[in-house]
C-alpha positions as CSV (number, residue, x, y, z in Angstrom):
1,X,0.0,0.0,0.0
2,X,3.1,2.3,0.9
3,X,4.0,1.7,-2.6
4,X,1.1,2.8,-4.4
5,X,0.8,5.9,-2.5
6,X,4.1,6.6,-3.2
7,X,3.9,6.2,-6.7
8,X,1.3,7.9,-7.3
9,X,2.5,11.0,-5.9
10,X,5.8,10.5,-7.9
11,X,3.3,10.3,-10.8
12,X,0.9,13.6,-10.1
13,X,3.8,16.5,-9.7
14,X,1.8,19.2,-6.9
15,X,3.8,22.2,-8.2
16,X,6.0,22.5,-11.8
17,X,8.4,25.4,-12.1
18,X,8.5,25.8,-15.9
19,X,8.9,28.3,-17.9
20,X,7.4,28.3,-22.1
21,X,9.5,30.8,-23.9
22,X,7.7,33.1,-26.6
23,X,9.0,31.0,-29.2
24,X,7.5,27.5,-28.1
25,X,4.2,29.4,-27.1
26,X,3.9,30.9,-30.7
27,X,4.9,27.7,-32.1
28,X,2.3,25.5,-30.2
29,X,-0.1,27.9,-30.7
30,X,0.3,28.3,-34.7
31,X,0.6,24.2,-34.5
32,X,-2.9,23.9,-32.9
33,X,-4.4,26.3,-35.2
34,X,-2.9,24.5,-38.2
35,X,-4.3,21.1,-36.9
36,X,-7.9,22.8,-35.7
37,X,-7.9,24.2,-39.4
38,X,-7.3,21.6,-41.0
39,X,-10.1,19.6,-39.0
40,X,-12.9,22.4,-40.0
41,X,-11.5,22.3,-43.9
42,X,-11.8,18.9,-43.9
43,X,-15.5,18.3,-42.5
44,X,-16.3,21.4,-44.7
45,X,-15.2,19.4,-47.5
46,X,-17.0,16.4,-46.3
47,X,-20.0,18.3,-46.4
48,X,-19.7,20.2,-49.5
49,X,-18.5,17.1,-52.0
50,X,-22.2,15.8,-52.3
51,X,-23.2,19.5,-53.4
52,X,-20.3,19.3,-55.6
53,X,-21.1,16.4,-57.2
54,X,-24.9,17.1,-57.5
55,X,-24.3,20.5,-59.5
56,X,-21.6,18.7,-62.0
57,X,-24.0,15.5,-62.3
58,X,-26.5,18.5,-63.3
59,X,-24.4,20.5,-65.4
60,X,-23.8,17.7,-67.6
61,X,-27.4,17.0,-67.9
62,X,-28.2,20.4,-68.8
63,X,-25.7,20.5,-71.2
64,X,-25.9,17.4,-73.0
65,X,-30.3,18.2,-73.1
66,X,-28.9,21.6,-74.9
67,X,-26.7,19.3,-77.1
68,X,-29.8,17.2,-78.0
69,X,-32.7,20.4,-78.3
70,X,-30.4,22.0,-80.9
């Protein structure tokens, strides 16, 4: 039991003196917003791509209908 309780504070540090220099804290912080972009891009694409494909599948129809009237 005196094991556990000892590792387990080893584990969970009460205080940290550290110290993120403006560097690191502009580089985490451009890193996060490249991988939160990327997300939103990515489930805007998601959602667009049927749209996409709907007005091209339409587009063609159209046009080949003109082909065909004329």
């Amino acid at each position: 039991m005196k094991r556990i309780v000892i590792a387990l504070f080893a584990a969970v540090p009460l205080l940290a003196h550290a110290y993120v220099g403006p560097g690191a804290g502009l580089g985490m912080i451009a890193s996060l917003l490249a991988v939160v972009g990327a997300m939103l891009l990515s489930i805007v694409g998601l959602i667009l791509w049927p749209w996409r494909m709907l007005k091209k599948h339409l587009q063609t129809k159209s046009a080949a209908r003109e082909r065909t009237d004329s």
